[in-house]
C-alpha positions in Angstrom: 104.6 115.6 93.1 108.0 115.1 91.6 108.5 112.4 88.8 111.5 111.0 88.1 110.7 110.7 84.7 108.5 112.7 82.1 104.7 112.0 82.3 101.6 112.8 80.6 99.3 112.0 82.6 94.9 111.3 81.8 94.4 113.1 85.1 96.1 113.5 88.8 93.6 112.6 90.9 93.3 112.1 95.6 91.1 109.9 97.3 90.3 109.4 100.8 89.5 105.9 101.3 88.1 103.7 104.0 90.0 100.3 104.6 88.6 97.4 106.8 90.5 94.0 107.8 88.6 91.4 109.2 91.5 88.7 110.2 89.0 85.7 111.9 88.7 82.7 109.7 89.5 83.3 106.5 90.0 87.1 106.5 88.2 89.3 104.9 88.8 93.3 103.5 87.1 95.9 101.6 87.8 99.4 100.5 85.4 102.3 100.1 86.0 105.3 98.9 84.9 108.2 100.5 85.7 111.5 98.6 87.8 112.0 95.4 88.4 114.9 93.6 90.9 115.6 90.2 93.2 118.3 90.9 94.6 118.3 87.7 93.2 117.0 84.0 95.6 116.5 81.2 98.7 117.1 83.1 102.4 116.7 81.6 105.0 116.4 84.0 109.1 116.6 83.8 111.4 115.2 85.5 112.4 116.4 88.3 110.1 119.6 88.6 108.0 119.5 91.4 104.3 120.7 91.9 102.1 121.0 94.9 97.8 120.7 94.6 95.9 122.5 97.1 92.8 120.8 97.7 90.1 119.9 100.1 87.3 116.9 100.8 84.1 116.9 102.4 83.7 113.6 104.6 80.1 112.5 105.5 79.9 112.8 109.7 78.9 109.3 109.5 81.9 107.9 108.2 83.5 106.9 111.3 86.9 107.3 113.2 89.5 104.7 113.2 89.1 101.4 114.9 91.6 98.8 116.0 90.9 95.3 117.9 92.3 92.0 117.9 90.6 91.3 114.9 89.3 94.4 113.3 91.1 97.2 111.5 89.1 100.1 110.0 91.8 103.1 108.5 91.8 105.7 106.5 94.4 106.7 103.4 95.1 109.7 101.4 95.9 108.6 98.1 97.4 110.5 95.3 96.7 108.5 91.7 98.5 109.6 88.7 96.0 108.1 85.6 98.6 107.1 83.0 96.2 104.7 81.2 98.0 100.8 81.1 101.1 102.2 82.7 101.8 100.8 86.2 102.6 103.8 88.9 102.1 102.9 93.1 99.9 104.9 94.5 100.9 107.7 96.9 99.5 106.9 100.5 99.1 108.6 103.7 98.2 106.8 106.5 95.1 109.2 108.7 94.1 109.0 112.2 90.5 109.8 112.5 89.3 110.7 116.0 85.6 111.1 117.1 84.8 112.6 120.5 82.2 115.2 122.1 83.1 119.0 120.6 83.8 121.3 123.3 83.0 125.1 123.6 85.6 127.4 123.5 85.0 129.1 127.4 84.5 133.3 127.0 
């Protein structure tokens, strides 16, 4: 994280969230979010110092991989969210391919 202003911030916070799009008819969407944790509580930022967060997330098995047809899109995002209260900030996304498939043995 590098602002380009001073913050202080409620809480820094990363979510990994599951996004459908139904386009047929109408269209419909929904978001779900999966696992969140606050890597940082309180935090006061300057401007142009940067910071890095390790961190990790446990994901259910039964969340499911990504899926694309001709009408369906199911993705995940990593998202970091900077809590600043009534301020407006974008959230901070990464786009995740999530592949399911048989596990293989390593061969001895």
């Amino acid at each position: 994280l590098t602002p380009h202003q001073d913050i202080k911030a409620r809480s820094l916070r990363v979510e990994l969230a599951r996004v459908e799009f139904v386009s047929r008819d109408s269209g419909n969407s929904s978001e779900t979010v999966e696992a969140r944790e606050v890597v940082d509580e309180s935090a006061r930022y300057q401007t142009g110092s940067s910071r890095e967060y390790p961190f990790a997330m446990e994901v259910a098995e039964a969340a499911g991989p990504c899926l694309e047809t001709e009408q369906t899109y199911v993705g995940w995002w990593l998202r970091a969210i900077v809590d600043r209260g009534m301020a407006f900030d974008p959230d901070l996304r990464q786009l995740l391919n999530v592949y399911n498939g048989p596990l293989k043995r390593a061969e001895r």
